[in-house]
C-alpha positions as CSV (number, residue, x, y, z in Angstrom):
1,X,88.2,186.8,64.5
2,X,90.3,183.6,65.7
3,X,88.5,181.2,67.3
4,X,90.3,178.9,70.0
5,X,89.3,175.7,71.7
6,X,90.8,173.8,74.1
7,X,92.1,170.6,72.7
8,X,90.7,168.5,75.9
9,X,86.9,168.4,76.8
10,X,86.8,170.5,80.3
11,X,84.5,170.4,83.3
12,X,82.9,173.2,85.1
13,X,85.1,175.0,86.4
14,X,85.3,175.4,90.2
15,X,85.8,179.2,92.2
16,X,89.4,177.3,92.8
17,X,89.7,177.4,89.4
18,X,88.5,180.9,88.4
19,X,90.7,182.1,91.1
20,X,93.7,180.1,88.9
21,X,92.8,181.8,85.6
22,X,92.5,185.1,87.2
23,X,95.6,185.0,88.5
24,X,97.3,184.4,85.2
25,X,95.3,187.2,84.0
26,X,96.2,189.7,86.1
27,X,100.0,189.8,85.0
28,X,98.9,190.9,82.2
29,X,96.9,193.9,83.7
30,X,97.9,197.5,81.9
31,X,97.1,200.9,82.8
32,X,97.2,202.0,79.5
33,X,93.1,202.0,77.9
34,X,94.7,200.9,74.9
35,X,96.2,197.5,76.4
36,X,94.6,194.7,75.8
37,X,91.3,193.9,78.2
38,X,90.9,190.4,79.1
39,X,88.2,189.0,80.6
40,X,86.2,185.4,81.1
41,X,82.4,184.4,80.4
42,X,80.8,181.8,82.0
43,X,77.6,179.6,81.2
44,X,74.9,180.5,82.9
45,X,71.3,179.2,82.6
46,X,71.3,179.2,78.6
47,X,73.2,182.8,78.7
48,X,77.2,183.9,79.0
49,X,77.5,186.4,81.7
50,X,81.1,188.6,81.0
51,X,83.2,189.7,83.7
52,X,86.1,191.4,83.4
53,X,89.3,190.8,84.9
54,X,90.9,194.4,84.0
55,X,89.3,196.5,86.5
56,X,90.7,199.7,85.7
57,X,88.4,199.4,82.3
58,X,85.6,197.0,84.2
59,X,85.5,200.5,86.8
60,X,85.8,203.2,84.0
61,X,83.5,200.9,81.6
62,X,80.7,200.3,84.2
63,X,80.0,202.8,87.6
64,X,77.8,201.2,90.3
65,X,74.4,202.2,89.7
66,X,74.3,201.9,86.5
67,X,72.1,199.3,84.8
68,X,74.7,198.6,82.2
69,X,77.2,197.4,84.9
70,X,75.1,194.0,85.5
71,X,76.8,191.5,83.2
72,X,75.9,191.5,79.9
73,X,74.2,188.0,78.8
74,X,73.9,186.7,75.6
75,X,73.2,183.5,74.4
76,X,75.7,181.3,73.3
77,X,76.4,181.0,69.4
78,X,78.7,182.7,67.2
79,X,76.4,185.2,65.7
80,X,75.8,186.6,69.2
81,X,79.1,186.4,70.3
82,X,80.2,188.7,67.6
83,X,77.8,190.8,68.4
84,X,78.4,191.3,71.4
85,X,81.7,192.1,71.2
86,X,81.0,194.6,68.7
87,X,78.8,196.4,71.3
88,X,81.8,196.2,73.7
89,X,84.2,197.6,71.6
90,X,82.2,200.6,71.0
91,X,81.8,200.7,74.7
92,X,85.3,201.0,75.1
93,X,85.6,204.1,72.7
94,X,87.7,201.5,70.5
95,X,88.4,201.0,67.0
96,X,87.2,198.2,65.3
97,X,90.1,198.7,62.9
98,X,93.0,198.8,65.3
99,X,91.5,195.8,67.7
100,X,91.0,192.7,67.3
101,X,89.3,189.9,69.5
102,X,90.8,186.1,70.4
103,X,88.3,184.2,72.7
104,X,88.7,180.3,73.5
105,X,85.7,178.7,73.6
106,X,85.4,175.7,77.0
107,X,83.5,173.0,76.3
108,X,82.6,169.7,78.5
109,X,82.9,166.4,77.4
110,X,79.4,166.1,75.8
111,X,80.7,169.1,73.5
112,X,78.8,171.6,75.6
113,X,79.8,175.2,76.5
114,X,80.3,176.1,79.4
115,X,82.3,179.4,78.9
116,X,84.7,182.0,76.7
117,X,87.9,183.2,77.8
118,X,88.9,186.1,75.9
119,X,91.5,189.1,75.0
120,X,90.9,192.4,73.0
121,X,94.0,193.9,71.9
122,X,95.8,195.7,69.4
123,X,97.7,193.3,66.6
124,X,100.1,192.4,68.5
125,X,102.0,188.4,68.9
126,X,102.2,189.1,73.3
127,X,98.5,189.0,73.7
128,X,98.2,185.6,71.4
129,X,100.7,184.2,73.6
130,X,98.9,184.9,76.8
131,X,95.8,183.6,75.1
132,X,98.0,180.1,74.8
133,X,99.8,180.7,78.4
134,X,95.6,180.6,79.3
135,X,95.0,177.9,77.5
136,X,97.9,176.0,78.7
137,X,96.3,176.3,82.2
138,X,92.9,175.7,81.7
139,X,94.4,172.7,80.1
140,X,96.9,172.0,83.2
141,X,93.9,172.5,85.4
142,X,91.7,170.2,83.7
143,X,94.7,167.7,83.9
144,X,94.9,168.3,87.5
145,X,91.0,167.7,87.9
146,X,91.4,164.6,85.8
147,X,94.4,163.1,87.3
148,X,92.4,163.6,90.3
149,X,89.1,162.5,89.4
150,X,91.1,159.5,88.1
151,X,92.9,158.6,91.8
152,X,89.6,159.2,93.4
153,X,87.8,156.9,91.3
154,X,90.8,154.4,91.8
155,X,90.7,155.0,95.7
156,X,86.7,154.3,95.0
157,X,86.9,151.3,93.1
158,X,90.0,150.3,95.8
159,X,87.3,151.0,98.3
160,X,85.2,148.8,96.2
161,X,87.2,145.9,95.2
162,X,88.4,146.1,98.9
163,X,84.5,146.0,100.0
164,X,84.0,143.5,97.6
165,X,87.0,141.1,98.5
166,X,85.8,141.2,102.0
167,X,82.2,140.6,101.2
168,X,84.1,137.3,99.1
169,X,85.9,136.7,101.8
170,X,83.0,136.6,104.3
171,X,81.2,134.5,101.7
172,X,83.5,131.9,101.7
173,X,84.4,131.8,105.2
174,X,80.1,131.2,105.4
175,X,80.5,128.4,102.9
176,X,83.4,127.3,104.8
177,X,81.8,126.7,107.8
178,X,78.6,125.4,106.2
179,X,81.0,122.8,104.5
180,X,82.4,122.0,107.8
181,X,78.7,121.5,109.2
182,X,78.1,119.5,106.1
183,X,81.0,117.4,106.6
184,X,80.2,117.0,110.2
185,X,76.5,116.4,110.1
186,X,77.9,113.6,107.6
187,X,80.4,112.5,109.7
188,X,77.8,112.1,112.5
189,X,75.5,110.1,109.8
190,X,78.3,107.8,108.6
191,X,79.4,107.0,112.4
192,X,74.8,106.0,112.7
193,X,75.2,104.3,110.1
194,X,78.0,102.3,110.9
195,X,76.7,101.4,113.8
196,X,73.3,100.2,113.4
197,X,70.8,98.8,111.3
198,X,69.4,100.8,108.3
199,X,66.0,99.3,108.3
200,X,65.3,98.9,111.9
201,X,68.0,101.6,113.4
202,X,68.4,99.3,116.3
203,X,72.3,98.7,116.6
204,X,74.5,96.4,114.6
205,X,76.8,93.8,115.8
206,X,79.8,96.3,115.6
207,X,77.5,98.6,117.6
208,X,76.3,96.2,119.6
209,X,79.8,95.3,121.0
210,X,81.2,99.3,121.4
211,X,78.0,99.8,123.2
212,X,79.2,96.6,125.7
213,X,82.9,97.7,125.8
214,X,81.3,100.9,127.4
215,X,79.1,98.6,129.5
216,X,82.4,97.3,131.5
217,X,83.1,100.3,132.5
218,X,80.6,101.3,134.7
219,X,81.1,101.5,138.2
220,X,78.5,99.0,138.9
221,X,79.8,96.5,137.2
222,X,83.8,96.9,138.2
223,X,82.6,96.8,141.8
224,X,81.1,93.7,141.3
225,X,77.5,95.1,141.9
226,X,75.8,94.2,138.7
227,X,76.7,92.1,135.7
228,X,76.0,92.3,131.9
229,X,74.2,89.8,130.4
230,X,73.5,89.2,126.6
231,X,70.1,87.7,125.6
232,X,70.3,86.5,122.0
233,X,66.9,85.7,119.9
234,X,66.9,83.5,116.7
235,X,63.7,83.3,115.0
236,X,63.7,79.9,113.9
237,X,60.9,81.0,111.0
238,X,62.0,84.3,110.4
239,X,62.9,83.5,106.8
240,X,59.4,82.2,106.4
241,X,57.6,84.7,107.7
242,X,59.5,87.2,105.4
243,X,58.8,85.2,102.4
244,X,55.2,85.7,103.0
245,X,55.5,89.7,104.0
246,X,58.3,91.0,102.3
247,X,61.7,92.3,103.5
248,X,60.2,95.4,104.2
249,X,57.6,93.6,106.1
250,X,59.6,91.5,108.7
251,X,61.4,94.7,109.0
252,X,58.3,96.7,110.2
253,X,57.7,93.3,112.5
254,X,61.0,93.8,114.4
255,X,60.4,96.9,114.9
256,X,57.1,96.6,116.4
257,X,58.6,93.7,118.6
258,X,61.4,95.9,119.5
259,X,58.4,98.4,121.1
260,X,56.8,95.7,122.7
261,X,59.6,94.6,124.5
262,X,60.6,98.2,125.8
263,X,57.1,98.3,126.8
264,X,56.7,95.7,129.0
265,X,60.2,95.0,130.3
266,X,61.8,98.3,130.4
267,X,65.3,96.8,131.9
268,X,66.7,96.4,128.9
269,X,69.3,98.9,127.8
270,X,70.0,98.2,124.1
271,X,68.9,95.9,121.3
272,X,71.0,95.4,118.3
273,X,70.1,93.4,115.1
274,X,72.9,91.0,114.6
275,X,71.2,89.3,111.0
276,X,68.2,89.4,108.9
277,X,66.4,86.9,111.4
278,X,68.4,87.3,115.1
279,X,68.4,90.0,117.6
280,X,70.8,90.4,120.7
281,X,69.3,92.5,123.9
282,X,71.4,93.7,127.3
283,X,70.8,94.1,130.4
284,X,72.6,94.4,133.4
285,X,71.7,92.5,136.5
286,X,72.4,92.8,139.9
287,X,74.2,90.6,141.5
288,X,72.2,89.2,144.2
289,X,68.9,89.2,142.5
290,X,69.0,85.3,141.3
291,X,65.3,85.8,140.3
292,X,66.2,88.7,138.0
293,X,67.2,87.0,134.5
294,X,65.0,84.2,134.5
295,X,61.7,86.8,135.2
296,X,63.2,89.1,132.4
297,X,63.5,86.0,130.1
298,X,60.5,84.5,130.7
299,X,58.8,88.0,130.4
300,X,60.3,88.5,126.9
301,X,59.1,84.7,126.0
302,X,55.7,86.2,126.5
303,X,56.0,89.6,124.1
304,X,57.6,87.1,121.4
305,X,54.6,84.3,121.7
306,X,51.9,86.8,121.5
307,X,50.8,87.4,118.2
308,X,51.3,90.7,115.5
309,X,49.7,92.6,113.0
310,X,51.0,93.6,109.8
311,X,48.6,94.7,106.9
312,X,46.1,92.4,108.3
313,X,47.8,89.4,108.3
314,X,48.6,87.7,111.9
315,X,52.3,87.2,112.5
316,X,53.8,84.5,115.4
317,X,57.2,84.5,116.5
318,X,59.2,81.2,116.9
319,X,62.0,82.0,119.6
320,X,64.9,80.6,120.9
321,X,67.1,82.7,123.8
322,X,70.7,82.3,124.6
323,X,72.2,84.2,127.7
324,X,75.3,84.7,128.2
325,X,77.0,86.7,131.3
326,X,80.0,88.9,131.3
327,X,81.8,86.5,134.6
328,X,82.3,84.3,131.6
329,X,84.2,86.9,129.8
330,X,84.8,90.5,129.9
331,X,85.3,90.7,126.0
332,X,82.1,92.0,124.5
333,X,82.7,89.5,121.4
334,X,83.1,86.4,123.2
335,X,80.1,87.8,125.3
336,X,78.0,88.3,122.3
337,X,78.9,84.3,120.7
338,X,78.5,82.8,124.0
339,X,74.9,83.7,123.9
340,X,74.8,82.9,120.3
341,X,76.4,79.2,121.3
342,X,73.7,79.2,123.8
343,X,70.7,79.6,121.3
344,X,72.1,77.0,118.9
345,X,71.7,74.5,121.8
346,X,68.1,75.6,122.4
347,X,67.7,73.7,118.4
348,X,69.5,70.9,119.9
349,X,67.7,70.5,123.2
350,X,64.6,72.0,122.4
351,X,64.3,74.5,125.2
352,X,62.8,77.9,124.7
353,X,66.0,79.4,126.6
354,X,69.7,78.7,127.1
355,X,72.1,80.0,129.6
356,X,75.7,79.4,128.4
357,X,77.8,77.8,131.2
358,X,81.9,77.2,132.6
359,X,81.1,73.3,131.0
360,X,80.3,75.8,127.9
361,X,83.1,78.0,128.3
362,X,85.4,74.5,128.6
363,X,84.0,72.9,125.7
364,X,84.0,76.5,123.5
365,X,87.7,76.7,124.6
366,X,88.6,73.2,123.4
367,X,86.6,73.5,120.3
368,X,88.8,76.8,119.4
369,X,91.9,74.8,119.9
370,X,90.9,72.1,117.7
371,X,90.0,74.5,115.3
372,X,93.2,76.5,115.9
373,X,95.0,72.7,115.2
374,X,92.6,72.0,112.2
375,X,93.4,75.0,110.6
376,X,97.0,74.3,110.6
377,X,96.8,70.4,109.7
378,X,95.4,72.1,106.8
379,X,97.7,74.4,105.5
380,X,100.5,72.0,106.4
381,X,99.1,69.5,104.5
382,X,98.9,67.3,108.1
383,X,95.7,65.4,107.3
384,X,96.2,61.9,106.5
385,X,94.3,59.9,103.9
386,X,93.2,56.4,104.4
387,X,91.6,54.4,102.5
388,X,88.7,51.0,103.1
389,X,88.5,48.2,99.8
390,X,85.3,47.8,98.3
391,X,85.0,44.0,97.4
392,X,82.9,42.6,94.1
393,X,80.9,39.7,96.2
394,X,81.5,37.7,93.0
395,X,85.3,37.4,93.2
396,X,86.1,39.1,96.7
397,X,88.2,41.0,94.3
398,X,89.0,44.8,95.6
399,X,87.6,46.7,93.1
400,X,87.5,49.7,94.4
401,X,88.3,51.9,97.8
402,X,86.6,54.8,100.0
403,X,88.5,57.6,100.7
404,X,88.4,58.9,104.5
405,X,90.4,60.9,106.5
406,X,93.1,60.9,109.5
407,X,94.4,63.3,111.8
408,X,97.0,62.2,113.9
409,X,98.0,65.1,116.5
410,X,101.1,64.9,118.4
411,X,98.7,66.3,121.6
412,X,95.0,65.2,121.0
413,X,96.0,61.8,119.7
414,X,94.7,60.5,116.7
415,X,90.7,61.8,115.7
416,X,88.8,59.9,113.3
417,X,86.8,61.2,110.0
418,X,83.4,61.6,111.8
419,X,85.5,64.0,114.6
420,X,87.0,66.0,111.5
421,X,84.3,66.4,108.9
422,X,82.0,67.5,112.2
423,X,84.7,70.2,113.2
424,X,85.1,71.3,109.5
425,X,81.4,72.0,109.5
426,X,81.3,73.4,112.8
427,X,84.1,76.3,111.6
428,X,83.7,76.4,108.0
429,X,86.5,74.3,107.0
430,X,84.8,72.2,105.1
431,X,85.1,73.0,101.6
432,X,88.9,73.2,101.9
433,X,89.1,70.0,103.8
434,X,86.9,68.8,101.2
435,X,89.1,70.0,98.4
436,X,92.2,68.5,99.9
437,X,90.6,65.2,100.3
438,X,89.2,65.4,96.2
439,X,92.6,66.5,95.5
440,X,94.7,64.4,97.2
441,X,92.6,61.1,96.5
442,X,92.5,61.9,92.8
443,X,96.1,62.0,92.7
444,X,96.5,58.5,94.1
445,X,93.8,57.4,91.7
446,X,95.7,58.1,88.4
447,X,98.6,55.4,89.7
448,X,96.7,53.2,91.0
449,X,94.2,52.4,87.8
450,X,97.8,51.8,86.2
451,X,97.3,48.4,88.6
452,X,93.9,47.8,88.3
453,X,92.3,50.3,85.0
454,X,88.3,49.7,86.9
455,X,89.0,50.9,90.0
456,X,86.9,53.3,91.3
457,X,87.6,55.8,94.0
458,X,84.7,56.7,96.3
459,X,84.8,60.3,97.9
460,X,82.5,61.9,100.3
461,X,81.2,64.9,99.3
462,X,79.8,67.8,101.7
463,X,76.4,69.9,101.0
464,X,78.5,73.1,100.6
465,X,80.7,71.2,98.0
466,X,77.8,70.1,96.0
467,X,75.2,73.2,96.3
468,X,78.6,75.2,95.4
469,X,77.9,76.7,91.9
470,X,81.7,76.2,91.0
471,X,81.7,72.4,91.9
472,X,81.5,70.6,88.8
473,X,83.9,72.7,87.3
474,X,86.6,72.1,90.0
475,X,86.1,68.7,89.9
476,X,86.7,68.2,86.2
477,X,89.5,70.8,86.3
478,X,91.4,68.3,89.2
479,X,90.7,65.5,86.8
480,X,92.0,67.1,84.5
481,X,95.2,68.1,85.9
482,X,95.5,64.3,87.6
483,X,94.9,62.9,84.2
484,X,92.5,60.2,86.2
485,X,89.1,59.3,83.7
486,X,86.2,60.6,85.3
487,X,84.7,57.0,84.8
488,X,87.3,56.2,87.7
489,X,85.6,58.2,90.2
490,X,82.7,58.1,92.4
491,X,81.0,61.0,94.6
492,X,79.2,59.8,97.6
493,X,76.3,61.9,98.5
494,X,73.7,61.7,101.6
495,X,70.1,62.9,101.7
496,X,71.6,66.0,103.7
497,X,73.6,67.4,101.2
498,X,70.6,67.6,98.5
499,X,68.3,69.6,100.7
500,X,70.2,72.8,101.2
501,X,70.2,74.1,97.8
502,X,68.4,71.2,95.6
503,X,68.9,73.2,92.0
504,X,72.0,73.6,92.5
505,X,72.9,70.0,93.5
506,X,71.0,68.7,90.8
507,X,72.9,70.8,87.9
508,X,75.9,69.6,89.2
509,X,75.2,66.2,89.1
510,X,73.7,65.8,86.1
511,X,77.2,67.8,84.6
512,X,79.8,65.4,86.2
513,X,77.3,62.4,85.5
514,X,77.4,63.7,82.1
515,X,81.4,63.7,82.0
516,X,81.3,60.1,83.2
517,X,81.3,60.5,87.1
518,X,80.0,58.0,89.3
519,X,77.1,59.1,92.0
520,X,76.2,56.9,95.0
521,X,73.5,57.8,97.7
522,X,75.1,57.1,101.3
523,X,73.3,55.9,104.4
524,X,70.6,55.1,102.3
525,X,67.6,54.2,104.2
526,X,68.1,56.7,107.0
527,X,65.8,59.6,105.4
528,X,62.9,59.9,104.6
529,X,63.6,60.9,100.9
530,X,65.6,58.4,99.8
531,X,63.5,56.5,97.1
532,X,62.2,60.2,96.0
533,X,66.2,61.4,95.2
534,X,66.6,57.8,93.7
535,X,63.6,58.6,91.6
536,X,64.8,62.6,90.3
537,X,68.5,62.0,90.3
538,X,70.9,59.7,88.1
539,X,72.5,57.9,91.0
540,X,74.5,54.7,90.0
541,X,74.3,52.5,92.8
542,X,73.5,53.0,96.8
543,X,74.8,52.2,99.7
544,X,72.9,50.7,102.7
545,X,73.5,52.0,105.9
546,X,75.6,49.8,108.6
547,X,72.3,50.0,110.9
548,X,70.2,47.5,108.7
549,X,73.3,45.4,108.8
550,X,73.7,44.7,112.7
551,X,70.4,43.4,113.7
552,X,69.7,41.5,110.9
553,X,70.6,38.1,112.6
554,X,68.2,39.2,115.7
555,X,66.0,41.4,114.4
556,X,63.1,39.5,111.3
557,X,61.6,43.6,110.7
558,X,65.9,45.0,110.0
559,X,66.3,42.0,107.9
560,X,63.1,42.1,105.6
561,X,63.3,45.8,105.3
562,X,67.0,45.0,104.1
563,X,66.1,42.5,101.3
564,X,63.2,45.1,100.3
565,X,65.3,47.7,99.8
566,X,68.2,45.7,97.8
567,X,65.2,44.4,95.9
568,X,63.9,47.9,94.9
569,X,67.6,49.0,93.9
570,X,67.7,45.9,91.7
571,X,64.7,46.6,90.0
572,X,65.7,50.2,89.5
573,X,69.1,49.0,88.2
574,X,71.0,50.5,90.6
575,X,74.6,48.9,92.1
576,X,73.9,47.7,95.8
577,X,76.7,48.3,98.4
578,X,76.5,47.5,102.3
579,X,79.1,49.0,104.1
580,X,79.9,47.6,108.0
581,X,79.9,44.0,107.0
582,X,82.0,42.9,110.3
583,X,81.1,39.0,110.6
584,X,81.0,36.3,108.4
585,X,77.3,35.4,108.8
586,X,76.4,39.2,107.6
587,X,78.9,38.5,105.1
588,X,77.0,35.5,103.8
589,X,74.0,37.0,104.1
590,X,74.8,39.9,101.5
591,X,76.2,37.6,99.3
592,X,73.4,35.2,98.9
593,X,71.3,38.3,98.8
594,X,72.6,39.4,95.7
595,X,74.6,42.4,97.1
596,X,77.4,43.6,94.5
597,X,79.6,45.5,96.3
598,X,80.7,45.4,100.3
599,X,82.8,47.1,102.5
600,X,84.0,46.6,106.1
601,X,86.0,45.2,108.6
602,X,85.6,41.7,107.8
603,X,87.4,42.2,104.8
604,X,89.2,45.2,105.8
605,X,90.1,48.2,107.9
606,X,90.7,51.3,106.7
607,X,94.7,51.9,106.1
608,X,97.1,54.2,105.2
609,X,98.3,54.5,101.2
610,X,101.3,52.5,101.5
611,X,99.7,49.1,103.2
612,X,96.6,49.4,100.6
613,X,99.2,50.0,97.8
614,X,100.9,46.8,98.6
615,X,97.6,44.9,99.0
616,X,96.5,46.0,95.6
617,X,99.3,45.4,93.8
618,X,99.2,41.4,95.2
619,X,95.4,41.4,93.8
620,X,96.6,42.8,89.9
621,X,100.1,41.5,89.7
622,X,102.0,44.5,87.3
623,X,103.5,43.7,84.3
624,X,107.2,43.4,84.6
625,X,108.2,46.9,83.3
626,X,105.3,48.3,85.6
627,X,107.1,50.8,88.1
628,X,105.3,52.4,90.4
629,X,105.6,56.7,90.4
């Protein structure tokens, strides 16, 4: 008995499919009893149930009624399948010897059966072939069912990626847009921050003047109704105050003055913190209501006298007020520094408030041209040098000159070195004027101590020059360069310039005194420190101021405090020089005083390079191959 089996694993097979095999069968179908029989089991609960596809033999084989015509089940092995087709054969009246059976066996893919299909002939090769033809089919079928199973589960998992792409899709179109609230929520923080204060979130300076630009435009204030006004508050001991409490601390006590004010004078419209120790408030104010600002600012004079809490400790406000208006200015930065201009004049005139004015305006205007000029006369190299002898009261000898500067303006005249070195401070041009004076002078120096090898050039120095951490070094570097000793030049210093920043001052000193540079204290006299900084600094000789000098021939108290003070200096070896000597009786005085050194217009004005070149020359005759650069 051959045994066939399908060379691909099958599944069950459908009524579509039984219909399929049938039909193959059926052209096969005989009348004759001896023709083959074909038929088809199927698996059924643990058993193969026959049926028969010739029904001429399934009719003559089984009548209805009979119990034998059920399907015969039998379970599925090899020793019953034999068996049982043993028992059919003798059913059939046929002879073992002249039939034979081929069945194909249908398994699924776990190598489970799930059927037979079989033929009983006679030994014949057409029956085998059918038996292939069925095979053939089953197999076609259970290509068919696989090709199909395989689009399905393509159009499934198309169904799926599909599902799955969208569901990407609609995840990333949700981070998308939670990016985009991201990025706007930190575009919204960015544009805070940029516009006001981290520590106190009142508004910045740059908020400050958007928030006025906006102001202008109101209707109020284009119809002439109302006007803004800027109140600006400089805590004169703010620095102080946060020494003692901490950063943090002042911070908390600004923002507990900023609540105080909105509390009792709720006119105010915005308050911006413009530095670490100054605030600026608005307010607009009606135009006919003359009584308005000066209530508001005396109401906010109040809430910054009384005093404030923080962790226990009591906390007073010192206060100055600027005002400014906008009929000064409709430019919400020139508003703003008006006010501030205003509160620098409360330090000058010692008023709790300041309302900046037109004379303001005027003078602010002119002040911004001369700094406009200054800046230019600068960078043009327009500033003019000239220089006053010093004269050794033992020989009337010059032995020696102070450098000051010139600034002759084809429209504002000439302006003299007090007007300049104020303006430089005033805009912040002093360190460069300062440097161009250093520079300049230096360079003159290292010809003329080809004349005279002991002259000494006397410079005035600003307090940003010396509390500059960089000073020394630029000094020696233009020495350097200029090839002038450093024993050759002399840096004049008031009491001013050491307070600032004393550490500072004092390490550059003791550098360039260290090098061979000369240090004199100016005006001295005039402070109330002067003997102390004679005392902790190595200062060569001082200089008297011209005050003592032009009462002492009226005045017994100017004249004894004169001779005490050149007295100390002598004891303290230190070089004595009076400067505005202007008459030959103060002249005589210094000199029988013991003076060393003097300066003024007795002996001389001050004067351009070329005149003071000439004079020297006359006082150190060159040698004959001496020719000037």
């Amino acid at each position: 008995m051959r045994n066939y089996q399908a060379l691909e694993p099958l599944g069950f097979l459908s009524d579509s499919d039984i219909r399929k095999i049938r039909g193959v069968l059926t052209l096969h179908e005989s009348d004759r009893m001896n023709e083959p029989v074909w038929g088809y089991c199927t698996l059924q609960n643990q058993s193969i149930a026959l049926q028969y596809i010739d029904h001429k033999s399934a009719t003559s084989l089984f009548q209805k009624g009979d119990e034998s015509s059920a399907p015969f089940r039998f379970p599925c092995n090899h020793e019953s399948i034999a068996k049982y087709f043993e028992k059919l054969l003798d059913k059939l009246n046929m002879d073992m010897s002249q039939y034979t059976v081929d069945y194909l066996e249908i398994f699924n893919a776990s190598d489970k059966p799930l059927g037979l299909a079989f033929i009983i002939h006679q030994f014949d090769k057409d029956a085998k072939n059918t038996l292939r033809l069925l095979v053939d089919q089953i197999q076609s079928i259970a290509a068919q069912k696989k090709l199909s199973q395989t689009i399905l589960d393509m159009e499934l998992s198309f169904k799926t990626s599909l599902k799955e792409r969208d569901h990407q899709i609609a995840l990333l179109e949700q981070n998308l847009q939670n990016l985009k609230s991201k990025n706007s929520l930190l575009e919204r923080q960015m544009q805070y921050q940029k516009n006001h204060d981290s520590a106190t979130n009142m508004l910045n300076r740059q908020g400050l003047e958007n928030a006025l630009e906006a102001s202008f435009n109101s209707r109020a204030i284009i119809d002439g109704n109302a006007y803004l006004s800027v109140i600006f508050i400089q805590i004169t001991n703010g620095e102080r105050i946060q020494a003692r409490i901490g950063c943090d601390g002042f911070d908390t006590l600004l923002s507990l003055l900023e609540q105080k004010i909105s509390k009792n004078t709720p006119h105010i419209h915005y308050y911006a913190r413009i530095s670490t120790t100054e605030l600026a408030l608005t307010t607009i104010v009606p135009s006919f209501d003359e009584h308005f600002l000066p209530n508001l600012c005396r109401q906010l004079s109040e809430v910054a006298r009384q005093g404030m809490f923080y962790r226990d400790q009591e906390v007073h406000l010192h206060v100055f007020m600027g005002v400014a208006n906008s009929y000064h200015t409709d430019n919400s930065t020139d508003l703003i520094n008006n006010a501030f201009h205003a509160a620098v004049s409360c330090k000058e005139s010692g008023a709790t408030v300041s309302t900046f004015t037109q004379a303001d305006q005027d003078e602010q205007k002119e002040f911004n041209q001369l700094e406009h000029y200054l800046l230019q006369a600068v960078r043009n190299d327009d500033l003019i040098l000239y220089f006053q002898p010093k004269i050794d009261l033992k020989n009337d000898k010059w032995i020696g000159a102070e450098v000051l500067l010139r600034w002759k303006h084809p429209v504002l005249g000439d302006i003299s070195n007090e007007a300049l070195i104020h303006m430089a401070e005033q805009n912040g041009l002093i360190v460069e004027v300062g440097y161009f004076v250093l520079r300049s002078a230096i360079d003159k120096a290292s010809e003329w101590i080809e004349i005279a090898p002991d002259f000494t050039l006397s410079v005035n120095v600003s307090a940003k020059q010396i509390c500059s951490a960089r000073f020394a070094d630029r000094v020696l570097e233009i020495l350097e360069n200029n090839e002038l000793p450093s024993t050759n030049l002399e840096l004049e210093l008031t009491e001013s310039c050491l307070v600032s920043n004393f550490e500072v001052a004092y390490q550059n000193i003791v550098r360039l005194k260290g090098h061979g540079v000369r240090f004199a204290l100016d005006d001295f006299g005039t402070g109330y420190a002067s003997f102390s900084y004679l005392r902790k600094l190595p200062f060569d000789c001082i200089k008297i101021d011209k005050e003592f000098l032009s009462n002492i021939l009226h005045n017994a108290q100017d004249k004894a405090i004169l001779r005490s003070i050149i007295n100390i200096a002598k004891k303290l070896n230190k070089q004595v020089v009076v400067e505005g000597v202007e008459t030959s009786e103060q002249h005589r005085f210094v000199a029988t005083e013991s003076c060393d050194v003097a300066q003024g217009y007795y002996y001389a004005k001050p004067m351009p390079r070329d005149i003071f070149e000439a004079h020297l020359e006359k006082q150190y005759p060159p040698p004959k191959q001496f020719i000037i650069r």
